[in-house]
N, C-alpha and C positions, 0 to 999 in steps of 0.2 A: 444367483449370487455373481458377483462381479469384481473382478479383482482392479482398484487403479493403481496404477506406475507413475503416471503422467506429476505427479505433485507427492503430496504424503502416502505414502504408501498406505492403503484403504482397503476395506471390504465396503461394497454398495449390497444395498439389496433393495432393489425399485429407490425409495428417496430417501432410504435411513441409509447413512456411511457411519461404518467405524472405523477412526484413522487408529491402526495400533501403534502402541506403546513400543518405545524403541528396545528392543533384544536381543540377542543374539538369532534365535528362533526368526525373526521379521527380515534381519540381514539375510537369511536361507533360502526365503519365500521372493525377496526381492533378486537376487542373483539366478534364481531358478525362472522368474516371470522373465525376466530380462533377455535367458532366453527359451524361453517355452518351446517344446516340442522338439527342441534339441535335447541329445545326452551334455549334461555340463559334469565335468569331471572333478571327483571326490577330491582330490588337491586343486584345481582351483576354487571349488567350493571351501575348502579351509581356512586358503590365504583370504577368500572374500569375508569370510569370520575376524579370523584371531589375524589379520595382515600376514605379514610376512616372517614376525617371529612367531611361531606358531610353537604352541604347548608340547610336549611330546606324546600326552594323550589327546593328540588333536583329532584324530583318526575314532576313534570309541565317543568323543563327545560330539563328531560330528553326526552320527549314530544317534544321539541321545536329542539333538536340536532336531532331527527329522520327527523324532517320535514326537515331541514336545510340538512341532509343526500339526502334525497330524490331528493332534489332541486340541489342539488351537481351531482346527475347522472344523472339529467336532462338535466345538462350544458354539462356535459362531454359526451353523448350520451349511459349512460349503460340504454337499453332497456330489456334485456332479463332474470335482474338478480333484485330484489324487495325485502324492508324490509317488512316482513310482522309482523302486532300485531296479537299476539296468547295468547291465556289463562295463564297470568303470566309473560308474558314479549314479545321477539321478537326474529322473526328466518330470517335467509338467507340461500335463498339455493344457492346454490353452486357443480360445477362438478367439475374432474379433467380436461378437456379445460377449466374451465374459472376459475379458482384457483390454482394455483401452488403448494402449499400446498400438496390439494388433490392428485396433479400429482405427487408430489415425494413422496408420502405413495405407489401412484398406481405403479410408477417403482418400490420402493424398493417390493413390493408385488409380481411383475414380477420376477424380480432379483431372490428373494426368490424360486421361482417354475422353475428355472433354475441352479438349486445347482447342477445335474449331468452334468452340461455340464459349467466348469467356465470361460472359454472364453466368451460365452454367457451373462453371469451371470455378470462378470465385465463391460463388455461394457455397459449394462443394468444399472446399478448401477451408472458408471462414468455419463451415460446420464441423470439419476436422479439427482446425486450432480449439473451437469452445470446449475438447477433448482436459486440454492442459489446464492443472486445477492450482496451482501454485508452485512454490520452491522444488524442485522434482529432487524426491526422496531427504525430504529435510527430517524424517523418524529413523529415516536408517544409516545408523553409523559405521560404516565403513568406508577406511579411505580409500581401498582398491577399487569398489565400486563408484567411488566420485571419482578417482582419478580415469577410472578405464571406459567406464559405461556415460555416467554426466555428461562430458563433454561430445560422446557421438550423439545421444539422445536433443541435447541441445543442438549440434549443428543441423537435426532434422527440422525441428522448430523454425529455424531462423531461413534453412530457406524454404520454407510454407509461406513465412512472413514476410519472406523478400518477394515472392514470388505474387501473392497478394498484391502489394503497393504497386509488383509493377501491373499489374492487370488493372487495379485504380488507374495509374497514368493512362494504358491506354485507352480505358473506357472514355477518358476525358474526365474524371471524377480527380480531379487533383486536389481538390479542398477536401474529400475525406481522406485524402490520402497522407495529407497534411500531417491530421490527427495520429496516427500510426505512426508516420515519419519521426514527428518530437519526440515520441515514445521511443523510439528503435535509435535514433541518434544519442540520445543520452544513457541510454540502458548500455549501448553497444561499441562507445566510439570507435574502438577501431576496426570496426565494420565499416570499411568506405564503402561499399553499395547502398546502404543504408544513404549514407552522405550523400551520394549521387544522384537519389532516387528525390532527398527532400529537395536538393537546392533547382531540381528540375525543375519538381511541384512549385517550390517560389515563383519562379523562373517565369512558370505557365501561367500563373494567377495574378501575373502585373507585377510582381514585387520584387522588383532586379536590383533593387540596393538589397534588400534584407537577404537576396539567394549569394549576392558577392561577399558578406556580411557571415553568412553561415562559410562559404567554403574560406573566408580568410582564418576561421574559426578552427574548422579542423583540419587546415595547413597548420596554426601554431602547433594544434594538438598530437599530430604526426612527427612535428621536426622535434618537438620538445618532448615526449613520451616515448618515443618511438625512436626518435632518430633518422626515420623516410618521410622523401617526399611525396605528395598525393599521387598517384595514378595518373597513368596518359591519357583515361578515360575522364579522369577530374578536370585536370588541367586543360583539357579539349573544350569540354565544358564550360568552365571559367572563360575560357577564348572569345568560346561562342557569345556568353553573355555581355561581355563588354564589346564585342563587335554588335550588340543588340540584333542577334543573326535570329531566326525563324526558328526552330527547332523542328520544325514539321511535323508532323503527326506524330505521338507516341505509339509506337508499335511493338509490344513485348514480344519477345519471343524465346524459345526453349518452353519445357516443363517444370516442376520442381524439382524433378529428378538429374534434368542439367544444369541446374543452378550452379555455378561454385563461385561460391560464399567466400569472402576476405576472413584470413583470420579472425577469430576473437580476442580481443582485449578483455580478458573481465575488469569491472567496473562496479562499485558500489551502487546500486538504485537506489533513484530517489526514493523520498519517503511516502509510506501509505495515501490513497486518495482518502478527501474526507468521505464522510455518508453519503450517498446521493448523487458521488459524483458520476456522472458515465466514464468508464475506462474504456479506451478501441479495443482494435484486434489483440494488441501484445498482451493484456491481462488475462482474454481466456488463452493466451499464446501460454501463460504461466512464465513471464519475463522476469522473475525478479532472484534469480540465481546471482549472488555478488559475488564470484570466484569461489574458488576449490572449495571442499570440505573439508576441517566443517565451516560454515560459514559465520563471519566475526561477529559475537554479540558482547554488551558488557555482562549481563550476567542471566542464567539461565534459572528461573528459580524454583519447578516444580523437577529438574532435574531431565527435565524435556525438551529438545530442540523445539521451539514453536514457532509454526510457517510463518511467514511471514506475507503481509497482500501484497497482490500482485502493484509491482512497478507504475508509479504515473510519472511522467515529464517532470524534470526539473522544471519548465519554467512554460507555463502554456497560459489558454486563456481562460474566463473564468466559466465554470459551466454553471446550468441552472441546476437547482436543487429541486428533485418532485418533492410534493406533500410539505411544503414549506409551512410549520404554523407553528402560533406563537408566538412568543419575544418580539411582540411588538411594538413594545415601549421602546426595548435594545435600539430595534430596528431604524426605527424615527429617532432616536437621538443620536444614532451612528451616521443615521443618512445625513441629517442636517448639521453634523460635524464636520462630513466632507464636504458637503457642499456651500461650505460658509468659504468666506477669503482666511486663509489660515495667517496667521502672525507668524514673523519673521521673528529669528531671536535678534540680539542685541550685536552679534560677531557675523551674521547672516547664514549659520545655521538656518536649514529647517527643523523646528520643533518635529516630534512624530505627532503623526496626529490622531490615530487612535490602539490601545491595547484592548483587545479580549481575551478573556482569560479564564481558565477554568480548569475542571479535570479531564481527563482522556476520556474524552466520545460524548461530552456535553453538548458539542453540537455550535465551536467556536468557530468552524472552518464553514459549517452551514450557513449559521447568520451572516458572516461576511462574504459568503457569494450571493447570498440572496441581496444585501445589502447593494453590494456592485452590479446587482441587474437592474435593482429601483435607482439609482442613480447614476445611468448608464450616457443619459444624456450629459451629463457636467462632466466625462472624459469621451472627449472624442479623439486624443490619441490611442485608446486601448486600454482594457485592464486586463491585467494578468497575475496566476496564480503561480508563486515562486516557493517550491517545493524547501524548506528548509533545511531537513535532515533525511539524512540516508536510508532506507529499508530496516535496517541493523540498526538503525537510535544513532548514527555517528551525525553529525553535524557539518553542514557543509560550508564550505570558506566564503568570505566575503565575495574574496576575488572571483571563485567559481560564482558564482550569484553574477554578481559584477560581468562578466561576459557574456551570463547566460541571455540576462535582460538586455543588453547593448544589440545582441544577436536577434532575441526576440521582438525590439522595439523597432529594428534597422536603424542605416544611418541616417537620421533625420528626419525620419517617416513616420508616420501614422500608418502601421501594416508594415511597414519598410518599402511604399511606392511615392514617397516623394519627401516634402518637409511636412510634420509636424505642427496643429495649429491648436491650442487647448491643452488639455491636464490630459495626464495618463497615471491610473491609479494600480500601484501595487499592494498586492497579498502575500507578506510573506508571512506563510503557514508555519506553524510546530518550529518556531525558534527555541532554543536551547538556553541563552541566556543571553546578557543584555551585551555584552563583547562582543558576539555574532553577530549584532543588528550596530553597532554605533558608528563600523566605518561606511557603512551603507547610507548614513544618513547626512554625510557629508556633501555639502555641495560638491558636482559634479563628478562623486564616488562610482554611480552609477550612469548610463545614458539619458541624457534630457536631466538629470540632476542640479540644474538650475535655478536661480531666482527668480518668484514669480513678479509683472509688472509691478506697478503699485495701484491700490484699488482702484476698481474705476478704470482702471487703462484698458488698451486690448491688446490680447496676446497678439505675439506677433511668433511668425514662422522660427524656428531654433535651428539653426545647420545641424546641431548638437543634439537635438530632441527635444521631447515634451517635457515640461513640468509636472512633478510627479507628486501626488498624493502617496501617503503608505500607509497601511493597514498591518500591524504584526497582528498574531496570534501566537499564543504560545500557553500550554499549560504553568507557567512560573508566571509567578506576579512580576517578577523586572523592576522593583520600586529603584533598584539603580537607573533604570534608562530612561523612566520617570522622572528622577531625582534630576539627572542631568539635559533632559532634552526635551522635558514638557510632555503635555497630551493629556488625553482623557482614556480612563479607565474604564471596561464592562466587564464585570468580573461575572461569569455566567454559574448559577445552579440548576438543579432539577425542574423540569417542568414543574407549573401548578398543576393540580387536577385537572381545571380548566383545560388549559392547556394539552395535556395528555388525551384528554376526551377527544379532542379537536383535531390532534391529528392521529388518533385513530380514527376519524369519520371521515378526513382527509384521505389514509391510507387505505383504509377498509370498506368505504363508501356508507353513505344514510342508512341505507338499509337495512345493511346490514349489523352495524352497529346499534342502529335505534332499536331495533326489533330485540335487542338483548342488553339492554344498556345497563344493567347492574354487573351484567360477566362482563359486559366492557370496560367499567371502572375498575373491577376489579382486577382483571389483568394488567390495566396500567400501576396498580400498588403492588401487584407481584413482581411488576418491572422498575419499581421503584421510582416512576416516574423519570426514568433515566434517558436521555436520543437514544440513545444507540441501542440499548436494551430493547426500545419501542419500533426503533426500525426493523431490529432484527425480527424481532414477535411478528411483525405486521408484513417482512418478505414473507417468513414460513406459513400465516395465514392463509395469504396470498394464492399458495399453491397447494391450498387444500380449501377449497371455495365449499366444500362442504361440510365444515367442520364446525358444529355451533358453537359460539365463542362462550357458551356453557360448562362443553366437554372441555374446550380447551383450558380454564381456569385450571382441572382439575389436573390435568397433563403438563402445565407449566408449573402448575405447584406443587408435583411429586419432587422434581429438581432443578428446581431454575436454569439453573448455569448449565444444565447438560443442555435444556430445550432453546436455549438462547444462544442457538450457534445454526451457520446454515449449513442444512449437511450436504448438499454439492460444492459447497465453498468455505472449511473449515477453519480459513484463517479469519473467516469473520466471527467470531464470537467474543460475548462476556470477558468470556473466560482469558481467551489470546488476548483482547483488551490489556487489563489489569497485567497478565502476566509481561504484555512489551513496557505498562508504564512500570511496574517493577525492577526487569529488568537496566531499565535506565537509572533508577537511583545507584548510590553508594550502598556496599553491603549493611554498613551500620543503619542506616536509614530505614535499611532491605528490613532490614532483622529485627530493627525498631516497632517495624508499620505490624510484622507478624504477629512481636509480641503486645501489642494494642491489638489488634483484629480475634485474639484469639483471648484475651483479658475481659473482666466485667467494663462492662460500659463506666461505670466508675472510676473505673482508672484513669482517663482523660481528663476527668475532674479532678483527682488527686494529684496527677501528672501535673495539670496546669496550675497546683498550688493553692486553690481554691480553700482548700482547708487547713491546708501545712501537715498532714499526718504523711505516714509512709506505710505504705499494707508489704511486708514483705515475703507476702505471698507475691503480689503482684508489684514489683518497684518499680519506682517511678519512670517516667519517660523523661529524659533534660529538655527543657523548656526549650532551648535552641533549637534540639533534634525534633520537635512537635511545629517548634514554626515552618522550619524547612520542610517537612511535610505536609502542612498546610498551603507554604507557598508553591509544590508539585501539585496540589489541585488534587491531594489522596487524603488531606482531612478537611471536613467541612465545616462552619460554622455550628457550635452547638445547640442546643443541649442535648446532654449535661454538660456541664462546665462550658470554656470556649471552642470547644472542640466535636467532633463526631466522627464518625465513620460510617460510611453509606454502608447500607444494608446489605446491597449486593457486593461492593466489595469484603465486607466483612464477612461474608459466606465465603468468599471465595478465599479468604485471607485464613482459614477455618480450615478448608479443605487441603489447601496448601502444606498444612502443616499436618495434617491427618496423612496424606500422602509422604510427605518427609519423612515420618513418624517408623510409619508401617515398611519404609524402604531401610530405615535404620536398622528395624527389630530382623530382616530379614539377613542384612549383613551381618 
């Protein structure tokens, strides 16, 4: 058994993990791992409980949370690892195999004793970070322990991660380093190392508009958040690049252990990668801590902190999707949208020119990367994927968008190394609503936000930048941004069968699939023909290659939602799904979708008036409150009536409230 720290506080055991439910009991296990093998003392163990106004039977129930601890690893089978009472309070021991913790001090300790050889020393390192498995300790509620322990735990991360990128620079590997850098700049602003490290990597790879471009970036971001100017190290920097001086070999040097790190800023992360996307190093870093605990959500609804995935770039480029299949009608009529001469409005607006749309994890953010690989030739200033909302469901500002891509695009450049000659297509991902997208589409809102020639002409170079296609996605239909600014709509559902078949043979190979192809199909109907439900199914497969897709029907249909989560990486499931698009609604909404989810299928037909009666067992839903959950992409076209609710989420909408339920009767 294995205890992780590193993200949700977890039991592994070989590749089943169970993240526990947040407790008092869990807050005890976590303050005790944190520091294992040391005596931690029976008052600060309290304050780590009940904070600082502490009960006055704080002493006797702290007594009672041990026992209760105990009895916890009893159920779960840790035999090998014991609280013990000692003179003053209580210890756990703990190694690096059965603490994660331990393990990634013990790589980076390794790492460190490999500095002459940095080949060595990196791979060492990156194997320590894939330690960090998300939010670190987003189950356990205590704010002693996020204020005291979080932040040291975090400044160990970051310089693993600095120390990393700089071993990329001197390898000469500056384009992967790139990839981490976007990451680590937007996660971290005010980490200037971080800064120093990308505008080098520009710097290095030809692209001395877009490295002057980043550091004019986090110069505003210093004088206007901060109130300091950048470092003598920046500024040297910036020197050097407009003298177009040499840099001469990158030569890292120190350990991780001499690293020192620029303060942190905490900062809101951006929002979740879609499916498929590769995340660098800072995801298995577990980058997506968005300041103190507890961290901001709108609304929590199993009464659960729920991790949240790990951090991608505000604003990067577009990556490919493995197992891409299906939607290929979507696909060819999306391609040949963008790639047609778009119309101009009447005021010289640009029209948007296409929406996709759908529920959470259908698989919007997949079709239009895939989309911007097959029509990669008709932008040749760059496409890029612009993270829309924050980790936490908050929405980001125009204006924040508005510099990110100015930064990302350079000045004037295709890459940011010279002028711009063709179309440059943006992705902006998981928009919010249609306010968030309309000052963006304003000419010249953005960089290169210009009018395009007139047909038939040739682009010509732009001081200003390329001309820009946009692609939103967003689970809301937008029929305002529609109404006001044109485009075409894909409103995306469920695979068909076909479909589902197709990329499980994609995902899972002929073989292996043909060789069972009735458990094939029918694990895709337990999955509900859902993306995301089927990617999940198809990583856990993955790493059990001997598992007949037989036995598995029978394993995924004991309980769905439990098996549709991966268990080294908890924030991907089902389940976390549903509960972030939850948490984004309004409670009335919240409260609405339950009481439909947990109601006869009927009721959506009575709801929508279909018949005009009122069961007041079950009353109705208001028609408004059914559209607007319809337009969230949480009801689906029916039958019955106009309406439905997916399978898997009505399980889990089922559960939701069996859980509420059973927390009520216990208060």
């Amino acid at each position: 058994m294995r205890f992780q720290l590193l993200g949700p506080l977890a039991l592994a055991d070989g590749p089943d993990v169970v993240v526990l439910q947040p407790s008092k009991p869990v807050i005890l296990l976590a303050a005790l791992l944190l520091n294992a093998n040391s005596t931690v003392s029976a008052e600060y163990l309290q304050r780590a409980v009940w904070g600082e106004d502490q009960p006055a039977t704080a002493k006797a129930a702290l007594q009672t949370c041990v026992l209760r601890l105990r009895r916890l690893f009893t159920k779960h089978g840790v035999t090998g690892t014991s609280i013990e009472a000692v003179p003053g309070g209580y210890r756990i021991t703990a190694g690096p195999p059965t603490l994660d913790l331990l393990g990634f001090r013990d790589q980076v300790r390794r790492a460190a004793a490999l500095a002459q050889d940095p080949e060595a020393e990196l791979y060492t390192l990156k194997d320590a970070l894939s330690l960090w498995q998300g939010s670190l300790l987003a189950n356990v509620r205590s704010d002693v322990l996020h204020r005291d322990e979080v932040p040291r735990l975090s400044e160990e991360r970051l310089r693993a991660v600095e120390r990393v990128c700089d071993l990329l620079l001197g390898l000469g590997r500056c384009g992967e380093a790139l990839v981490d850098l976007w990451t680590a700049t937007r996660v971290y602003p005010g980490h200037e190392r971080f800064h120093e490290q990308l505008i080098e990597a520009l710097y290095r790879t030809g692209r001395q508009s877009q490295a002057l471009a980043e550091y004019r970036r986090v110069k505003g971001f210093l004088l206007d958040e901060l109130g300091v100017d950048p470092s003598p190290s920046l500024r040297q920097l910036e020197l050097s690049i407009l003298r177009g001086e040499d840099l001469g070999a990158a030569a890292p040097t120190g350990t991780v252990a001499s690293v020192t790190a620029a303060p942190v800023t905490a900062a809101p992360a951006p929002g979740p990668p879609a499916p498929g996307v590769p995340v660098p190093a800072l995801e298995a870093a577990g980058a997506s801590e968005a300041g103190p605990y507890p961290a901001p959500a709108p609304r929590v609804v199993q009464g659960v902190a729920v991790p949240l995935p790990a951090a991608a770039p505000g604003v990067g480029p577009v990556a490919a999707v493995p197992h891409f299949t299906g939607r290929a009608a979507e696909a060819e009529a999306l391609a040949a949208r963008l790639t047609a001469e778009p119309p101009l409005g009447t005021d010289g607006q640009r029209p948007l020119a296409v929406l996709v749309s759908g529920a959470p994890g259908i698989g919007k953010t997949a079709l239009a990367q895939h989309v911007a690989h097959l029509v990669r030739d008709s932008f040749p200033a760059g496409r890029l994927l612009v993270r829309m909302t924050r980790a936490d469901g908050r929405p980001r500002t125009a204006d924040e968008v508005a510099a990110d891509v100015a930064a990302a695009l350079g000045l004037g450049g295709t890459g940011g190394t010279g002028t711009a000659v063709g179309r440059a297509l943006l992705i902006l991902d998981d928009v919010v609503d249609a306010d968030q997208v309309r000052p963006l589409l304003t000419p010249g809102a953005l960089a290169g936000g210009q009018p395009r020639p007139p047909a038939g002409g040739t682009p010509a170079a732009d001081p200003e930048g390329p001309d820009l296609a946009v692609v939103v996605t967003s689970r809301m239909g937008l029929g305002g941004l529609i109404a006001t600014h044109g485009g075409w709509v894909h409103r995306l559902t469920a695979f068909t069968e076909a479909e589902s078949y197709a990329f499980l043979l994609a995902a899972l190979g002929t073989e292996r699939v043909e060789a069972e192809q009735r458990a094939a199909r029918r694990l895709a109907t337990l999955c509900g023909h859902f993306p995301a439900a089927l990617r999940i199914l198809t990583a856990r497969l993955l790493t059990r290659p001997g598992l007949r897709l037989g036995d598995a029907v029978d394993w995924l249909g004991d309980d769905p939602l439990a098996r549709l989560t991966l268990t080294d990486s908890p924030d991907h499931s089902v389940s976390g799904l549903f509960d972030r698009a939850l948490g984004r609604l309004d409670p009335r909404l919240s409260e609405a979708l339950l009481r439909i989810g947990t109601g006869p299928p009927e009721l959506l037909r009575e709801a929508g008036g279909a018949d005009g009666t009122e069961d007041h067992d079950h009353p109705s839903v208001p028609e408004d409150v059914l559209e607007q959950l319809a337009d969230a992409g949480l009801l689906e076209d029916g039958p019955p009536g106009p309406y439905r609710v997916h399978d898997l989420l009505r399980a889990h909408l089922r559960r939701t409230v069996r859980i509420r339920n059973r927390r009520t009767e216990k208060v």
